[in-house]
N, C-alpha and C positions, 0 to 999 in steps of 0.2 A: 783750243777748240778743235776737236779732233771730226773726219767727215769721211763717213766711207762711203764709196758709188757703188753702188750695186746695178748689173749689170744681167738683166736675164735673159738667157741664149736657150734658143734651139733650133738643131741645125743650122746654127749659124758660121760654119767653120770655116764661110767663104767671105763673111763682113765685118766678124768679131777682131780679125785681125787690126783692120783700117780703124776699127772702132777702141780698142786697148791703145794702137800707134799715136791717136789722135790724144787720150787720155794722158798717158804716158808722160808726152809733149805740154803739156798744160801744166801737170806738176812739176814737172823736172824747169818751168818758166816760173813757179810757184815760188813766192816769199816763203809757203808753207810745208813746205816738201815731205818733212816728218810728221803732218799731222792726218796726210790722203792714204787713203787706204780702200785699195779695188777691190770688189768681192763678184767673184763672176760665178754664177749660177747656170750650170749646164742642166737643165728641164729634160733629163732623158735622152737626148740627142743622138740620131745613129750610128756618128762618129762623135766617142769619147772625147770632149774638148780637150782636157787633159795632155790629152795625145797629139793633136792638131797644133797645140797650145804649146809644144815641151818648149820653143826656146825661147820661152818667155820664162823658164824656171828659176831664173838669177833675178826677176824682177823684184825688186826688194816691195812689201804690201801691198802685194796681191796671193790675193788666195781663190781658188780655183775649187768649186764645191761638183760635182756630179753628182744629182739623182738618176735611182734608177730606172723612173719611169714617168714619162711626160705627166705634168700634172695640172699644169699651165701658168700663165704669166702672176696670177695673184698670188699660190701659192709658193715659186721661186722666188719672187719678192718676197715673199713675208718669211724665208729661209735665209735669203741673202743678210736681211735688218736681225732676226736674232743671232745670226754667226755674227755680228758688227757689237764694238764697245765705243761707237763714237757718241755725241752729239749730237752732229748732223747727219742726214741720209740724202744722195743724191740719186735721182732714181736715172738709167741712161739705158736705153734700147743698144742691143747687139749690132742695129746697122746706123747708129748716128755717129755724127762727126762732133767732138766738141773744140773750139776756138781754141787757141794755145794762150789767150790770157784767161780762158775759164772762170779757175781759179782766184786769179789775181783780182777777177770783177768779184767775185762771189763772197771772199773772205771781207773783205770792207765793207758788205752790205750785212753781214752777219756780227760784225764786230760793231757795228750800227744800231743793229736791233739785233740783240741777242735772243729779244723777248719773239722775234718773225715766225711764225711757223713756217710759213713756205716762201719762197723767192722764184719767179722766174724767169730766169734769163733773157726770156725771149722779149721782157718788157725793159729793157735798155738799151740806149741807143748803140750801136755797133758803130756809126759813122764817124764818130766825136770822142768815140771810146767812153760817155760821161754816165754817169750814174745819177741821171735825173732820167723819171719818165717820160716818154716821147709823148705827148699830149694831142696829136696828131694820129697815132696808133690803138690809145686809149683815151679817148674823149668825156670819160665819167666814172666816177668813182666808184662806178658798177659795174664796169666794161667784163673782168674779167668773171664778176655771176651770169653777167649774161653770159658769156660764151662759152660757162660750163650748166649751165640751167638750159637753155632756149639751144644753144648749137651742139652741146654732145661734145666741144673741144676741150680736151684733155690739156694740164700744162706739159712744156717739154722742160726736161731737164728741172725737173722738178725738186727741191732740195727744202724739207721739213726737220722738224726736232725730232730728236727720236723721242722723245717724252711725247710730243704730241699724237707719235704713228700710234706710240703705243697706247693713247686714251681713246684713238679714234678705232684702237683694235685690229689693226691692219687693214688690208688687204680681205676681201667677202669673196667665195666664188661666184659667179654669176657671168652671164655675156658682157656684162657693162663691168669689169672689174674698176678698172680706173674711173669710169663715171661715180658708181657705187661710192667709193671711195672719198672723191672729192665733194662729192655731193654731204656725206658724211661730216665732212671735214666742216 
């Protein structure tokens, strides 16, 4: 089960670092090492990521895309996902930190429900390391429409089928890209 993280930057030459180190770290703790695959998406950026980026050039999958003109968060997402032959898609902002067991929570919820469209992170307990819902954090089995319906909150670290991205048609421009989207979904 193959999973690429796509990663969309702009101007980000001074967070994408902490943000690749952090990734990096998670796969390389990975049972799954050969199936992660980064896909970072430079949105125009003033300084060529590419360039900022060079000693990251020995990182074995990752690949480093540069547009030449800002176009915004929906449409470098939806560039990152067709450069990808995975599976799954994880979707990871330029300045997040991810856990160094990422991974390791992610693939046994997938391997679970293969049929899942989306997973997110943020609904597992961290304390206990367990893969059962915090029932304290989400108190109904609608917690998480309410808080894309009624609050406007997007998931983080978001991780869908690419079969699903693809019926749900990506990414829409618009101000609410990720609202749009999920709402969609």
């Amino acid at each position: 089960m193959k999973l690429s993280v796509v990663v969309a930057a702009f101007n980000a030459d001074q967070t994408l670092p902490t943000t690749l180190n952090s990734l990096i770290a998670a796969r390389e703790a990975s049972q799954n090492q050969k199936l992660i695959h980064f896909i970072v998406i430079d949105d125009g950026s003033a300084v060529d990521l590419r360039e900022s980026l060079s000693s990251y050039h020995l990182v074995p999958q990752l690949t480093i895309v540069r547009l030449q003109n800002n176009s915004g968060l929906w449409h470098a997402r939806n560039i990152g996902v067709s450069t990808c032959d995975s599976d799954y898609v994880t979707f990871v902002d330029a300045d997040d930190i991810v856990r160094k067991g990422f991974f390791n929570e992610l693939y046994p919820l997938l391997r679970c429900r293969p049929d899942a469209i989306a997973t997110r992170y943020s609904d597992w307990l961290e304390e206990t390391n367990s893969h059962r819902p915090d029932p304290r954090r989400f108190p109904s089995a609608h917690f998480q429409e309410y808080l894309i319906l009624a609050q406007c909150f997007m998931p983080s670290f978001s991780t869908i089928s690419r079969i699903a991205f693809d019926d749900v048609g990506g990414y829409r421009p618009s101000v609410t890209e990720d609202w749009d989207f999920w709402i969609r979904f």
